[in-house]
NUNURO-274894 format. One record per residue (C-alpha): x, y, z. Coordinates in nm, 2 decimals, padded with zeros to 4 digits. Example, Ala and Ser with C-alpha at 12.3 -4.5 7.8 and 13.67 -1.06 7.14 Angstrom:
<xx: 01.23, yy: -00.45, zz: 00.78>
<xx: 01.37, yy: -00.11, zz: 00.71>
END
This chain:
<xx: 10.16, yy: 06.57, zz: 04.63>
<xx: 09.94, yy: 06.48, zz: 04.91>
<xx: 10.16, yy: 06.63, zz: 05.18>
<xx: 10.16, yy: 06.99, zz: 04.93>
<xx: 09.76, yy: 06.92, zz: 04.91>
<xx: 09.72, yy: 06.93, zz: 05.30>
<xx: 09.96, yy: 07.20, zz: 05.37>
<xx: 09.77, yy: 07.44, zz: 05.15>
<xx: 09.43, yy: 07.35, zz: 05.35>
<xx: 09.58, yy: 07.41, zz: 05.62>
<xx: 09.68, yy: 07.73, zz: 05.52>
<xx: 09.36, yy: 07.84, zz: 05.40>
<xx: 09.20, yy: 07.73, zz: 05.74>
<xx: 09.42, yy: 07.99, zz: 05.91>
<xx: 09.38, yy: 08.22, zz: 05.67>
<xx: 08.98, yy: 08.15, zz: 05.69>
<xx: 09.01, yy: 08.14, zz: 06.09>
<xx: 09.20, yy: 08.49, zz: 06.10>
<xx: 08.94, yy: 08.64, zz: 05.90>
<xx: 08.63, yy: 08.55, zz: 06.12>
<xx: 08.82, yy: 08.66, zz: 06.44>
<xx: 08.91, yy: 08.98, zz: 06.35>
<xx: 08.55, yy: 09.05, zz: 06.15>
<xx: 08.38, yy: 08.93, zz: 06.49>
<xx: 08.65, yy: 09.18, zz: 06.64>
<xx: 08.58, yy: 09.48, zz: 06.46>
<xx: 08.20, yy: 09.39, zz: 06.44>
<xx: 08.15, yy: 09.44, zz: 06.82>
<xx: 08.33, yy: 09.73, zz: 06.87>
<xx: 08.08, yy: 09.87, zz: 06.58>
<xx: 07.80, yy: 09.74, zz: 06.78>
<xx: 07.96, yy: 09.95, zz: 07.08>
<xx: 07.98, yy: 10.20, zz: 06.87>
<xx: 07.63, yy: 10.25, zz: 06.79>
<xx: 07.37, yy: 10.49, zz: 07.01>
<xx: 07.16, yy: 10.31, zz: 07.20>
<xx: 06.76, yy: 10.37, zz: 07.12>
<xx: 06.58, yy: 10.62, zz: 07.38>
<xx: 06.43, yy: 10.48, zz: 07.64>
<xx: 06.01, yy: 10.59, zz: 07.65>
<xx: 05.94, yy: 10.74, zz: 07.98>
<xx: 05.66, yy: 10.91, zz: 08.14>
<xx: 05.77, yy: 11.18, zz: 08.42>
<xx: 05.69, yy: 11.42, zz: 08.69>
<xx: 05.76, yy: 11.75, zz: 08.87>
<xx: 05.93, yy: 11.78, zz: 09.18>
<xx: 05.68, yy: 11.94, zz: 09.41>
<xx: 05.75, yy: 12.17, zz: 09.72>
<xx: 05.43, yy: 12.09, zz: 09.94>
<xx: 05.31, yy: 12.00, zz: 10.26>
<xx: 05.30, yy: 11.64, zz: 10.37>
<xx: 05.17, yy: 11.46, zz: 10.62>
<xx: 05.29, yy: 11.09, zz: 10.77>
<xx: 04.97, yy: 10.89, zz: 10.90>
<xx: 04.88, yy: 10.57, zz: 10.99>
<xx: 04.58, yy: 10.38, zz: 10.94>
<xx: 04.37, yy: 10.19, zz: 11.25>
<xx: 03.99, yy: 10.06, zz: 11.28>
<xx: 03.82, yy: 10.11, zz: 11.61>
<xx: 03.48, yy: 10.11, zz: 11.76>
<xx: 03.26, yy: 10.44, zz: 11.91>
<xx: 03.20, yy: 10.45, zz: 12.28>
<xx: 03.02, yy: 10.75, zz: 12.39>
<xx: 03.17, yy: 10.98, zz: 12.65>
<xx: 03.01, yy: 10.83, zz: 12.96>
<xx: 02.74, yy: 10.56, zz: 12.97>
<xx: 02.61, yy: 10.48, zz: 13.33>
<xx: 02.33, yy: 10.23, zz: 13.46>
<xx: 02.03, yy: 10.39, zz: 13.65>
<xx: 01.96, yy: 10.13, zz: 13.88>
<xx: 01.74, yy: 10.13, zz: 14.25>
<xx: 01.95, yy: 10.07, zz: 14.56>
<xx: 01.63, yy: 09.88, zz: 14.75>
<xx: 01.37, yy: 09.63, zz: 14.60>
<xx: 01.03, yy: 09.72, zz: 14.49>
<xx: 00.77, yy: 09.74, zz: 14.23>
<xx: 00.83, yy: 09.99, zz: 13.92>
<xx: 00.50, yy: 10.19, zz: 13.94>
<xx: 00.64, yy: 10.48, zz: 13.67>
<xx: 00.91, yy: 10.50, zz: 13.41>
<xx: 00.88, yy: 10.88, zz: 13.30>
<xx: 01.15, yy: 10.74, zz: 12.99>
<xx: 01.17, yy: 10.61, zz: 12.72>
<xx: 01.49, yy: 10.50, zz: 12.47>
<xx: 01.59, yy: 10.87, zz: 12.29>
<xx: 01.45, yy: 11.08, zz: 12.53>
<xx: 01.70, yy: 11.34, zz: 12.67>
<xx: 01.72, yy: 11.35, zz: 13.08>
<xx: 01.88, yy: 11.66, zz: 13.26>
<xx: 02.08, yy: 11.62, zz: 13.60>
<xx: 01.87, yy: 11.57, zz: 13.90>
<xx: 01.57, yy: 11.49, zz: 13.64>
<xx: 01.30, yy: 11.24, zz: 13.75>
<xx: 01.38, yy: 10.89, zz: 13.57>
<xx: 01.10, yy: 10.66, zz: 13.72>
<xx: 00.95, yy: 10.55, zz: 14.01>
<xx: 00.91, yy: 10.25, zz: 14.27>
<xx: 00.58, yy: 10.16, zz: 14.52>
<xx: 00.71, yy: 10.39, zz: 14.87>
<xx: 00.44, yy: 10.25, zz: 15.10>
<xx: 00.63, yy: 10.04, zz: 15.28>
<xx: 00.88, yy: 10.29, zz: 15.31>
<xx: 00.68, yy: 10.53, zz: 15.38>
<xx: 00.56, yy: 10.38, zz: 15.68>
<xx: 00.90, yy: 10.32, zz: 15.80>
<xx: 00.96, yy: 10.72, zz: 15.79>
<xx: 00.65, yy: 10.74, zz: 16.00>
<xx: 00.77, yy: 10.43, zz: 16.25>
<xx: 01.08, yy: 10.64, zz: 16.30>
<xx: 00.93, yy: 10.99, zz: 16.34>
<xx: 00.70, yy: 10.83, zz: 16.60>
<xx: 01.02, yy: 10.67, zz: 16.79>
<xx: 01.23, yy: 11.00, zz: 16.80>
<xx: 00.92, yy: 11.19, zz: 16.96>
<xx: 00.87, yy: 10.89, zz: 17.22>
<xx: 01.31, yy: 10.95, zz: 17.25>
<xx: 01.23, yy: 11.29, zz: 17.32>
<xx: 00.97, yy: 11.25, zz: 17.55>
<xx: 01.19, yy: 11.06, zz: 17.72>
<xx: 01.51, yy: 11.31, zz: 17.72>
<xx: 01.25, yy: 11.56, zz: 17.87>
<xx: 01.15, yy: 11.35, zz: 18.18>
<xx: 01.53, yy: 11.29, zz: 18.22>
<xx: 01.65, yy: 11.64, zz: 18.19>
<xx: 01.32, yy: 11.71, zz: 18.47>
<xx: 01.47, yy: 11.44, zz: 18.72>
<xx: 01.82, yy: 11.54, zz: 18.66>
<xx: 01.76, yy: 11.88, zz: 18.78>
<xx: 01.55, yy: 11.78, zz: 19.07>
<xx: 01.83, yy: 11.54, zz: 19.15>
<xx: 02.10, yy: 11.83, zz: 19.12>
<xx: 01.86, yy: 12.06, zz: 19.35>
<xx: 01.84, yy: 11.81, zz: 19.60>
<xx: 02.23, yy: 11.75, zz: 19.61>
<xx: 02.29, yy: 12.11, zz: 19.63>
<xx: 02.02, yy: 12.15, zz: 19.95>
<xx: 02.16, yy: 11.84, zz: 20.13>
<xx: 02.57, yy: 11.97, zz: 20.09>
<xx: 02.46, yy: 12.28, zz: 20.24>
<xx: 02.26, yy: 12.10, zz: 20.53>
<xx: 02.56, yy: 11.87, zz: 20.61>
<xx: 02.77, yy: 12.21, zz: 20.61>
<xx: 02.56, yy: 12.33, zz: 20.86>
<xx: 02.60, yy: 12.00, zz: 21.02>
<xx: 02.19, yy: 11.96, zz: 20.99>
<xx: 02.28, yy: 11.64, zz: 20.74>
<xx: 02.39, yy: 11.30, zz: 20.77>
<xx: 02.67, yy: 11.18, zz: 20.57>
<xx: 02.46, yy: 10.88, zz: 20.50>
<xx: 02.15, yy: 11.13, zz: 20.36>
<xx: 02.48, yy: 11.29, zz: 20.15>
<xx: 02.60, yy: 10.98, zz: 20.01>
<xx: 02.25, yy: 10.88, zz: 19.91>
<xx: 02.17, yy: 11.22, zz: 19.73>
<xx: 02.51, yy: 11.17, zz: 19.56>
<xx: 02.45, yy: 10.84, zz: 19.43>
<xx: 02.05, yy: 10.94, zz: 19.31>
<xx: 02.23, yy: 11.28, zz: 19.14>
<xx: 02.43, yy: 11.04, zz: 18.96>
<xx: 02.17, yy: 10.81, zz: 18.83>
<xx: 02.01, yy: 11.06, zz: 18.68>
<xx: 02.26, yy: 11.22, zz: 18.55>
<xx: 02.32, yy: 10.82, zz: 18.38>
<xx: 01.98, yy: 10.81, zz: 18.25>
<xx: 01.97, yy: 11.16, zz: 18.10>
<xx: 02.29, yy: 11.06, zz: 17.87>
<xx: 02.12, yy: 10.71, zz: 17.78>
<xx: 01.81, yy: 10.95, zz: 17.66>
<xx: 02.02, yy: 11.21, zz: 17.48>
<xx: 02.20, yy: 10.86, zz: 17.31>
<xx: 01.85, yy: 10.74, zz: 17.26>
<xx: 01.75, yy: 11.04, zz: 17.07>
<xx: 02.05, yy: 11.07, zz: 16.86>
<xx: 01.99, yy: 10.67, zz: 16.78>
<xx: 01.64, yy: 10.77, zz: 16.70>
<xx: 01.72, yy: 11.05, zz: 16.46>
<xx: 01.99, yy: 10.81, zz: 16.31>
<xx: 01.69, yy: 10.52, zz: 16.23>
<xx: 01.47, yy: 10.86, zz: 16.07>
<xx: 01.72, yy: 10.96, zz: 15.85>
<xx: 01.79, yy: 10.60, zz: 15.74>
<xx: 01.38, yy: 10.54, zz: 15.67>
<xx: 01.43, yy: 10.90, zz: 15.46>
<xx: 01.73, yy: 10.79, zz: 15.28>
<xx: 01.52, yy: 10.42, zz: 15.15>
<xx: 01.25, yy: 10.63, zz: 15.10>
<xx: 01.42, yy: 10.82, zz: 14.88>
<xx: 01.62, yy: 10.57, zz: 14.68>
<xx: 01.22, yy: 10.49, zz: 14.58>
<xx: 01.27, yy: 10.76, zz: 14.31>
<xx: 01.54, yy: 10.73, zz: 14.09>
<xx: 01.70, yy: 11.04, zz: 13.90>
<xx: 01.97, yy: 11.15, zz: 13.66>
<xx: 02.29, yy: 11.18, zz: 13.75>
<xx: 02.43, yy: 11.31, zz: 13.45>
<xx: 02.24, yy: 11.49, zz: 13.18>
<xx: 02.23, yy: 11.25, zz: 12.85>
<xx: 02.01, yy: 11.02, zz: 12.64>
<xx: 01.85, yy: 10.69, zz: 12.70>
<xx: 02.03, yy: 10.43, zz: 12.57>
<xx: 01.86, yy: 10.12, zz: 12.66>
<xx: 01.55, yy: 10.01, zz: 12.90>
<xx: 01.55, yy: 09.68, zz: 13.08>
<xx: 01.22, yy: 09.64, zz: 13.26>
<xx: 00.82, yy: 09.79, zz: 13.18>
<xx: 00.60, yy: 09.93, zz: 13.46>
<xx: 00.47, yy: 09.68, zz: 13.70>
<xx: 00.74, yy: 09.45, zz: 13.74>
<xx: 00.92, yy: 09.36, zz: 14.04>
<xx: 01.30, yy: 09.48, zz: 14.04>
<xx: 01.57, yy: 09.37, zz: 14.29>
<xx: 01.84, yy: 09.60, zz: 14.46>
<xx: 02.12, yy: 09.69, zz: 14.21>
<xx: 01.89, yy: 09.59, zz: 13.90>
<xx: 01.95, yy: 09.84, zz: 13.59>
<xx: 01.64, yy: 10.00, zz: 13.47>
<xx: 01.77, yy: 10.21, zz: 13.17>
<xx: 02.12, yy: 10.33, zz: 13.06>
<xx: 02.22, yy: 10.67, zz: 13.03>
<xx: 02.47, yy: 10.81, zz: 12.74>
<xx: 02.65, yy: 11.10, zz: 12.66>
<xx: 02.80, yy: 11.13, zz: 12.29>
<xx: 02.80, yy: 11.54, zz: 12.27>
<xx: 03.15, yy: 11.41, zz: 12.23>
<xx: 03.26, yy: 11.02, zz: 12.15>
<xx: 03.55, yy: 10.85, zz: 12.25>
<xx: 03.68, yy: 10.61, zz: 11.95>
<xx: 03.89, yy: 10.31, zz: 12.07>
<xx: 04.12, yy: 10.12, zz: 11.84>
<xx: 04.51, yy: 09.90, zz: 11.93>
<xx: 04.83, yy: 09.98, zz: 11.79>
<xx: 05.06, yy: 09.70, zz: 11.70>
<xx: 05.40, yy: 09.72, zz: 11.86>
<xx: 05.57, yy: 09.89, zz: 11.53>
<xx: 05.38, yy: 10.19, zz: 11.56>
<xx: 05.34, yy: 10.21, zz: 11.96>
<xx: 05.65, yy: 10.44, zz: 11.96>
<xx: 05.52, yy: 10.70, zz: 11.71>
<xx: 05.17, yy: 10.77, zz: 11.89>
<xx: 05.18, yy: 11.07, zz: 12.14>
<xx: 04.93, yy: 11.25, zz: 12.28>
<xx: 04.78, yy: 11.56, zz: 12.08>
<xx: 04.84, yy: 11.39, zz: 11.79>
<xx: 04.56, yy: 11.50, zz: 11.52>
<xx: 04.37, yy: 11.20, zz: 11.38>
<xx: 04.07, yy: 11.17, zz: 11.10>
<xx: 03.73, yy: 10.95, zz: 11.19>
<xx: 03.55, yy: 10.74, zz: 10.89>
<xx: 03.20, yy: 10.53, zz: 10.98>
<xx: 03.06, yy: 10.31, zz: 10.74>
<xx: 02.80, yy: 10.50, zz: 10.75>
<xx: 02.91, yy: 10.80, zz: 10.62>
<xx: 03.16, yy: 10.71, zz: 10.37>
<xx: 03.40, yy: 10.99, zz: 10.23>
<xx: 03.32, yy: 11.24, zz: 10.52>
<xx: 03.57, yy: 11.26, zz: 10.77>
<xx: 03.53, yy: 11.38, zz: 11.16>
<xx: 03.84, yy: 11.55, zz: 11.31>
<xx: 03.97, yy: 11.40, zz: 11.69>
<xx: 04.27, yy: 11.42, zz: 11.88>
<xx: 04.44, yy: 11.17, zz: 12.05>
<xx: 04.41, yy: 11.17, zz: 12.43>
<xx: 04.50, yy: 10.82, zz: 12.57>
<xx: 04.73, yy: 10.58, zz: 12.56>
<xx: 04.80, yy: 10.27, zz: 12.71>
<xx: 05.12, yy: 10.24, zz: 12.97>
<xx: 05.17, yy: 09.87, zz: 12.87>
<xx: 05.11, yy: 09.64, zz: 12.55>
<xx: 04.93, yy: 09.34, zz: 12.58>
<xx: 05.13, yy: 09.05, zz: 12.61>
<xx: 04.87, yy: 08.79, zz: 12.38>
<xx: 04.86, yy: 09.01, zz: 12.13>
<xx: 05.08, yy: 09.27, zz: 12.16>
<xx: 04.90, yy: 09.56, zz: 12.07>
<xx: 04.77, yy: 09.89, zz: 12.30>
<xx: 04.46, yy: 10.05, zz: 12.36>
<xx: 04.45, yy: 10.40, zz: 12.19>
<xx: 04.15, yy: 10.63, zz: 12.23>
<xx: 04.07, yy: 10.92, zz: 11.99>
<xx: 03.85, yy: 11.19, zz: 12.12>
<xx: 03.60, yy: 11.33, zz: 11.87>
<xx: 03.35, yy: 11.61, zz: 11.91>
<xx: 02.98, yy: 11.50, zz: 11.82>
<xx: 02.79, yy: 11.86, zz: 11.84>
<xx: 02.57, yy: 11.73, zz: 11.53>
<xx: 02.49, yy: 11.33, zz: 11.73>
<xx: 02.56, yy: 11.15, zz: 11.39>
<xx: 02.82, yy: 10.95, zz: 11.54>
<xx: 02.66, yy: 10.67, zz: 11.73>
<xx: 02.81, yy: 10.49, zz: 11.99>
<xx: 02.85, yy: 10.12, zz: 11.89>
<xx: 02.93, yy: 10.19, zz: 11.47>
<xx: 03.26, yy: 10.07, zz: 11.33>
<xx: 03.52, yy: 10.33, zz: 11.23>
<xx: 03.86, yy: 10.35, zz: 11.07>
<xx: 04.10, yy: 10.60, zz: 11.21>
<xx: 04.36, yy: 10.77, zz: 11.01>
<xx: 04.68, yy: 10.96, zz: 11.32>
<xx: 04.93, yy: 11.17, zz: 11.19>
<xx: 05.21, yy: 11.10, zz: 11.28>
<xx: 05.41, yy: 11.40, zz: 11.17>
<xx: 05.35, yy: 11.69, zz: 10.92>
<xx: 05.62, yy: 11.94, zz: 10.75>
<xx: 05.50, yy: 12.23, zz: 10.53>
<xx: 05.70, yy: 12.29, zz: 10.19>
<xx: 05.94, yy: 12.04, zz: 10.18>
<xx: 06.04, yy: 11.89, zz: 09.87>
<xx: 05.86, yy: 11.58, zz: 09.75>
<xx: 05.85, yy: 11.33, zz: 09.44>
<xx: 05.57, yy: 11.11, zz: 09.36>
<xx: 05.61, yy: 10.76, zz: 09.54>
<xx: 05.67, yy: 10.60, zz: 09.19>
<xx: 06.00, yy: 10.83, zz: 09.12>
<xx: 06.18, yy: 10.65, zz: 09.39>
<xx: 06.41, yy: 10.33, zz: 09.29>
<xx: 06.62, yy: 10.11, zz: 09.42>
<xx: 06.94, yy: 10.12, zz: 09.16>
<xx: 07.24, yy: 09.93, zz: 09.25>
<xx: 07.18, yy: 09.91, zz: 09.63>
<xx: 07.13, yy: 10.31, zz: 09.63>
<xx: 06.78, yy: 10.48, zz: 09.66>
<xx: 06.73, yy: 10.74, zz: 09.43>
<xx: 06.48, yy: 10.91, zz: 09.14>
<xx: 06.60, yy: 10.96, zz: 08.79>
<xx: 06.63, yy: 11.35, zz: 08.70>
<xx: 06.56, yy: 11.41, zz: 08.31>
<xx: 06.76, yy: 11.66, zz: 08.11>
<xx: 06.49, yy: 11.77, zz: 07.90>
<xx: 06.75, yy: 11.98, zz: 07.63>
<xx: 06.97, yy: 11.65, zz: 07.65>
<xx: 06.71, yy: 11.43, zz: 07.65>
<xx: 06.89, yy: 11.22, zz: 07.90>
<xx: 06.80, yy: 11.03, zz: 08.27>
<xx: 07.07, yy: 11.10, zz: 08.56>
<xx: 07.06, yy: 10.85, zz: 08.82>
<xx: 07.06, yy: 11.07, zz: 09.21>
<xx: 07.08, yy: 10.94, zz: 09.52>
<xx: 06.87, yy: 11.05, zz: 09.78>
<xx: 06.78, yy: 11.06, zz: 10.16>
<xx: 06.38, yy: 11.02, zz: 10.16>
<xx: 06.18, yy: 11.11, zz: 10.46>
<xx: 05.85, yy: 11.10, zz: 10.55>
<xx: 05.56, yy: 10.95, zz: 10.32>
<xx: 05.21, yy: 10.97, zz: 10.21>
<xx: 04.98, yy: 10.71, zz: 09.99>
<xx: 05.17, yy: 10.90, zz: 09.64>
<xx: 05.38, yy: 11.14, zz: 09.77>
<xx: 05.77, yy: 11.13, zz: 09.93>
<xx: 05.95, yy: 11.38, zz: 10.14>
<xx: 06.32, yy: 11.42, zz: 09.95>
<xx: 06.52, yy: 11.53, zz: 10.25>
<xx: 06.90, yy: 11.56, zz: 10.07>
<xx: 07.00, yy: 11.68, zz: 09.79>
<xx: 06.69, yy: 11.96, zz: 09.71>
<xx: 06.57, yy: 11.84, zz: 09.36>
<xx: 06.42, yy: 12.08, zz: 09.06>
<xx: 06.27, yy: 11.99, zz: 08.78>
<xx: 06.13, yy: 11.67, zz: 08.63>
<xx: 06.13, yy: 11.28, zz: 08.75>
<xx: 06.10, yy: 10.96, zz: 08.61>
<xx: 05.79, yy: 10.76, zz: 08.70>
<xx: 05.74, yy: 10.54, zz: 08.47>
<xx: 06.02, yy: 10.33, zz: 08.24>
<xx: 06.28, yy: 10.31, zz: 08.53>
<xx: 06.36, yy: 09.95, zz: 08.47>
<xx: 06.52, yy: 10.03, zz: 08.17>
<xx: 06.71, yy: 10.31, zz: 08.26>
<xx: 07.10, yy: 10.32, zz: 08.36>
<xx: 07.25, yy: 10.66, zz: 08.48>
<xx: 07.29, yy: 10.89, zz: 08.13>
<xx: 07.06, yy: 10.69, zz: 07.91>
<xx: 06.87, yy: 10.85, zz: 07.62>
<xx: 06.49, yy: 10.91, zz: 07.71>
<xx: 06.16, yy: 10.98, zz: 07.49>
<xx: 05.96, yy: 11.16, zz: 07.75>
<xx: 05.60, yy: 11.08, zz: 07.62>
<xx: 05.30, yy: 11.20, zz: 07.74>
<xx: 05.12, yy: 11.07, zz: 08.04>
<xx: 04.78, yy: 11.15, zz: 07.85>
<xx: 04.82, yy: 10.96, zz: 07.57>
END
């Protein structure tokens, strides 16, 4: 009885056990079976735009040229005709030291060249006397009316003089040499413009006491600036010159000053590994100042119509980069790969395939290629 008992449990076990694997069977393939819910997604168009690749830097203004006007001799500053602002032209007066003593050098020198002269006059009289008297005793001693002793004696006076009027000619020319040195230091007592520009700066007042080499103002020109900034090693091979760039100061926020790149540095350096760039920027209106603090956007490269997605369209699905197209009749997302190309800060350059239509920018996650979507609307 007990054996019949347990052979008819067992049997209902089986029975029971058959049951639950075929229902759990036949209850997933249902579940495959059934449509999957749309996905919500928001989406874009595909765009056929220009676009431009830049990158991003932050530099400092230095004006075109800046030089020191300094005095090349010592003295006391009895004029500055300047002051920090004012505009100078070439050649224009900039200030002034005390000349006396320099002066009175010029006039030391004049008086030496006419003593030099003096002398060169009395020379050139004894030379020809000297000359004349050679000539009358040759032609005695022709005549045999001369000694060759008187002849030898003529000869050697001739030559003297002839001695002494070169040491007078070299006199004068070392006389007109120490004048024109006394005119040069007297000039270095006035102290002009070089180059037309601004006053930057002013070191010392009127009245003091300035030594050889001492700067007395700076001089600036920022018709046009120069802005300097470093690239890092990543970017160093995408600069060139010509290269269009866009200036930003603090000062000025939202307005942007157009340059060009015009140098760039041969090497990097090795500390930090980065190299000078400068940006040329025209300044006809003088806002930029030397000195302020900038940020530099360079593009790199620029293409006109080319097709483009918003940065947000691109995935990464399955190793492959690519954008999710929407059938908008099927409401379905297709999965493409794509080649992408140049970028901007919400914009990408499709290169391959060309894309119409709309893209996915929004919801991706949840996509696989063919799901269902619910396009909703970016507004709401």
């Amino acid at each position: 009885m007990k054996k019949m008992t347990l052979y008819a449990l067992l049997v209902v076990f089986i029975v029971f056990l058959s049951w639950r694997i075929i229902s759990l069977f036949t209850g997933e393939k249902g579940e495959e079976r059934e449509a999957k819910p749309p996905v919500a997604v928001q989406v874009d168009s595909v765009y056929y735009t220009g676009i431009k690749q830049t990158r991003q830097f932050t530099g400092s203004i230095h004006p075109l040229y800046r030089y020191m006007v300094s005095p090349k001799v010592s003295g006391r500053i009895l004029r500055i005709h300047k002051r920090i602002g004012d505009w100078v032209d070439r050649d224009e007066i900039i200030a002034r030291l005390d000349d006396a003593e320099y002066e009175q050098a010029v006039i030391e020198a004049e008086a030496n060249l006419r003593i030099a002269k003096a002398s060169l006059l009395e020379a050139k009289s004894q030379y020809e006397l000297a000359r004349q008297e050679l000539d009358r005793v040759k032609s005695l001693q022709q005549k045999g009316i001369a000694s060759p002793s008187e002849l030898d004696a003529t000869t050697s006076t001739f030559e003297a003089q002839s001695s002494r009027l070169e040491l007078a000619n070299a006199q004068v020319e070392q006389r007109e040499a120490s004048l024109k040195s006394a005119q040069i230091r007297l000039s270095y007592t006035i102290l002009k413009a070089t180059e037309p520009g601004y006053i930057g700066e002013r070191f010392v007042d009127e009245g003091g006491l300035i030594a050889t080499n001492s700067p007395i103002v700076s001089v600036i020109g920022y018709e046009k600036v120069i802005v300097q900034t470093t690239v890092v090693e990543r970017d160093y091979a995408l600069m060139k010159e010509g290269q269009e760039a866009q200036v930003e100061v603090d000062a000025y926020p939202g307005r942007y000053f157009p340059g060009v790149v015009t140098r760039i540095a041969p090497m990097l350096q090795e500390t930090s590994r980065v190299a000078q760039l400068e940006v040329e920027v025209d300044n006809d209106s003088l806002i930029l100042k030397p000195g302020m603090f900038t940020h530099v956007r360079v593009v790199l490269a620029e293409k006109a119509n080319v097709c483009t997605v918003p940065r947000d369209a691109v995935v990464n699905h399955n190793g492959e980069t690519g954008v999710y197209l929407v059938d908008v009749e099927a409401s379905k997302a297709k999965f493409v790969p794509v080649v992408t190309g140049i970028s901007q800060t919400d914009i990408i350059e499709i290169v391959d395939p060309p894309l119409q239509g709309l893209v996915v920018v929004l919801g991706q996650h949840l996509l696989e290629d063919g799901s269902p979507v619910n396009v909703i609307d970016s507004q709401q």
